[in-house]
N, C-alpha and C positions, 0 to 999 in steps of 0.2 A: 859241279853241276850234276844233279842227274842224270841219269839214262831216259834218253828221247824216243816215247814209242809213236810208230808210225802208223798212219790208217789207210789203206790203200782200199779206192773202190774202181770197177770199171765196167763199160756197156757196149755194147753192140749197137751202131743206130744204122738205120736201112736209110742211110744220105749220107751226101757228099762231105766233105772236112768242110768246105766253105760253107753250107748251114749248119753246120757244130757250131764252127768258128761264131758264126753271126749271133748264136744262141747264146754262145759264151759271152760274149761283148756289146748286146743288142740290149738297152735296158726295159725294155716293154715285153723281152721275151723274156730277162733274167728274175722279171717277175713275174712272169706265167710260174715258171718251175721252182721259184726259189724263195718259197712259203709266204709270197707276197713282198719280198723285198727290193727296195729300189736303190740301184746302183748306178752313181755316176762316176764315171774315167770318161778319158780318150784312150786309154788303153794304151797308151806310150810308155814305152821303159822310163822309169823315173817318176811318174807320173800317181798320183794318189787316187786312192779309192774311197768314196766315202759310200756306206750300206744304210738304209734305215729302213725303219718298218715296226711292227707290234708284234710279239711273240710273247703268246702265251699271257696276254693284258698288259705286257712291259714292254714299252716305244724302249727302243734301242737306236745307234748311233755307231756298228762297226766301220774300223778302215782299216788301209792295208796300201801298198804300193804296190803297181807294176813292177817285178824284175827286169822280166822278160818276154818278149811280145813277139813270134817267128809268125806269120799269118799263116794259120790251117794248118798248121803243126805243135805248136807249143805255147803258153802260158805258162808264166812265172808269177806268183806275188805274194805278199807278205799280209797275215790279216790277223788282227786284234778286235775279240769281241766283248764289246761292253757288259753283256751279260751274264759273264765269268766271277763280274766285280775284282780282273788283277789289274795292280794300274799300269799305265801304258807306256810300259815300258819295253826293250827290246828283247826285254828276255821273255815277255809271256806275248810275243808275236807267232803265228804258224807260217809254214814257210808253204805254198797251195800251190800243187804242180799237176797242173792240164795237158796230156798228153795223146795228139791226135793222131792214129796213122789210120789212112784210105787203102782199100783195096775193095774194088770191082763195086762201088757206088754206096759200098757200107762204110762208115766211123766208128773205129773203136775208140774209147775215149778214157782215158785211165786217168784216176785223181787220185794225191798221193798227198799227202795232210804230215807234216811231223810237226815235234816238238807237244805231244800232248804228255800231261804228267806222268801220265801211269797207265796200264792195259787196258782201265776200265775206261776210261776216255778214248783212248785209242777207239775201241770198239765203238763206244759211243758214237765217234765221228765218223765211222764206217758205215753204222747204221745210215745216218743221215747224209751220209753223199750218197749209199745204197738208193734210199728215198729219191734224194733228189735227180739225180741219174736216171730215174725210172718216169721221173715224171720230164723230163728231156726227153729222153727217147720218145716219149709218149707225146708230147707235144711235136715235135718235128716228125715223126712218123706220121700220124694224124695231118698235117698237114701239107706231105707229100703226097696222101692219099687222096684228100682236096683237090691239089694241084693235076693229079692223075685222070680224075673224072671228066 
């Protein structure tokens, strides 16, 4: 097999790990920030994910499994996206790792993506958890600013 390059992005959000958490896991938020995509789990280890939505005029159908599920610390799972066209199989799975640490009322939130083919994917996938990270932040901020007034 190849060599697995990996895409690491991460944020700063002015709230708590349990509104991360909730963002991360909440499906009405994960489609505020996550280009219109609607996500069902229960978020249980073991447990499947199924994503859909339209990108870019192409309805897609990703899944993926919970690994690992510590609340307001940790996310593990596994995700295969339809619109790669590999088939679904366990070797063109990513392996998606959400990791939250609190200090003094901010989340830093790191996501760390492997198993892409090559650098230029890698990067690729940086961009767009960069993106979507930003648009997290930006919704949960916003809305502690709400909550503040």
């Amino acid at each position: 097999m190849s060599e697995s390059y990996i895409a690491t992005a991460g944020v700063c959000i002015k709230a708590p790990a349990a509104s991360v958490w909730k963002a991360l896991t909440d499906p009405e938020m994960i489609q505020q920030y996550l280009f219109g995509t609607r996500a069902v789990s229960d978020w249980k280890p073991g447990s499947s994910i199924i994503y859909t939505g339209v990108w870019q005029g192409k309805t897609y159908e990703d899944k993926g499994r919970v690994v690992e599920a510590v609340e307001h610390k940790l996310l593990r799972t596994t995700y295969w996206s339809s619109l790669l066209s590999l088939p679904d199989a366990p070797e063109n799975y990513h392996n998606v790792t959400y990791a939250l640490a609190e200090k003094r009322g901010h989340t830093t939130l790191t996501v760390r993506q492997d198993n892409n083919p090559n650098r230029d994917s890698a990067e690729h996938s940086e961009q767009n958890w960069k993106a979507v990270l930003g648009s997290l932040k930006a919704l949960l901020e916003r809305d502690a600013g709400e909550g503040a007034s």
